[in-house]
N, C-alpha and C positions, 0 to 999 in steps of 0.2 A: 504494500500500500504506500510505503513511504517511496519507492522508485515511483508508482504512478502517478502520486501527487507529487513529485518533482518535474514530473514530464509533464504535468498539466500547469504547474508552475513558469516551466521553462518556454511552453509551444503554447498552451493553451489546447492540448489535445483532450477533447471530450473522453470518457469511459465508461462503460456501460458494462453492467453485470448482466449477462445474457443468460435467460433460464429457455436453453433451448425446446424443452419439452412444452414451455408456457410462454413464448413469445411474449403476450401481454401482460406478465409481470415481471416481465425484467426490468431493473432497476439503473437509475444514473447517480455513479458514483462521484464523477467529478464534469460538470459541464461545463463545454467547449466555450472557450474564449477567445477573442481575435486580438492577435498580439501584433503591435508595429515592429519590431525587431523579432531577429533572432538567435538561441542560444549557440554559439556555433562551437563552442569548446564543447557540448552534450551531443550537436550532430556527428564530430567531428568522433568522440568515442561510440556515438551509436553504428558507425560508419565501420570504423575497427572490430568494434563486437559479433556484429551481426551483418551479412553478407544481405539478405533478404532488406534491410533497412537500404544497403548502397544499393538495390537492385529499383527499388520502390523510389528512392531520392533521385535516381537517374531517369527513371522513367518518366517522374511527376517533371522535371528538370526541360525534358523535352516536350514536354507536352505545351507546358508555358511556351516555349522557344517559338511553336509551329502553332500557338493560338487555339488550341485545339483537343479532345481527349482520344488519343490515339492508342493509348495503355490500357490496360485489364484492370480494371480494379474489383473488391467487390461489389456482388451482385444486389442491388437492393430490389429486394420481394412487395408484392402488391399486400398482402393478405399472408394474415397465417398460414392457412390451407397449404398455399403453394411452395411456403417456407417450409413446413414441417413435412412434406411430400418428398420435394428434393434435396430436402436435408438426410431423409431416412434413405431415397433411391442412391445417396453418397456415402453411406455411412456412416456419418456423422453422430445421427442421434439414433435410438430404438425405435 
């Protein structure tokens, strides 16, 4: 908790406790904030740590570049239903 609220400190990155089996009670543990700066000694080791963070920062990097969403990101679901269908057809949940 104390890294997440550092990262919602540093970015303002929202977080959410996702109760996949019950969509509609999932909970927001820290909400998103829009920050004029950024931390760049945190991206700079989140970059080092975690390959999937440098994969995501370059993607989002290009995207601004070409004005445009040309990267995969996640899927946002209309309805529970269709969340909790392809989440089970993935494995994800039971």
């Amino acid at each position: 908790m104390d890294e997440l609220r550092r990262l919602n400190n540093a970015f303002g990155i929202g977080v959410i406790w996702l109760d996949a089996e019950h969509f509609m009670q999932s909970e927001i543990l820290f909400s998103a904030k829009e920050k004029d700066s950024l931390d760049w000694d945190t991206i700079n080791r989140l970059i080092d740590d975690n390959r999937n963070f440098k994969s995501f920062l370059n993607d989002l990097m290009e995207d601004i570049k070409v004005g445009k969403v040309k990267s995969r990101y996640d899927r946002v679901y209309e309805d529970e239903e269709t969340a909790s269908r392809e989440l089970r057809e993935k494995g994800i949940i039971e």
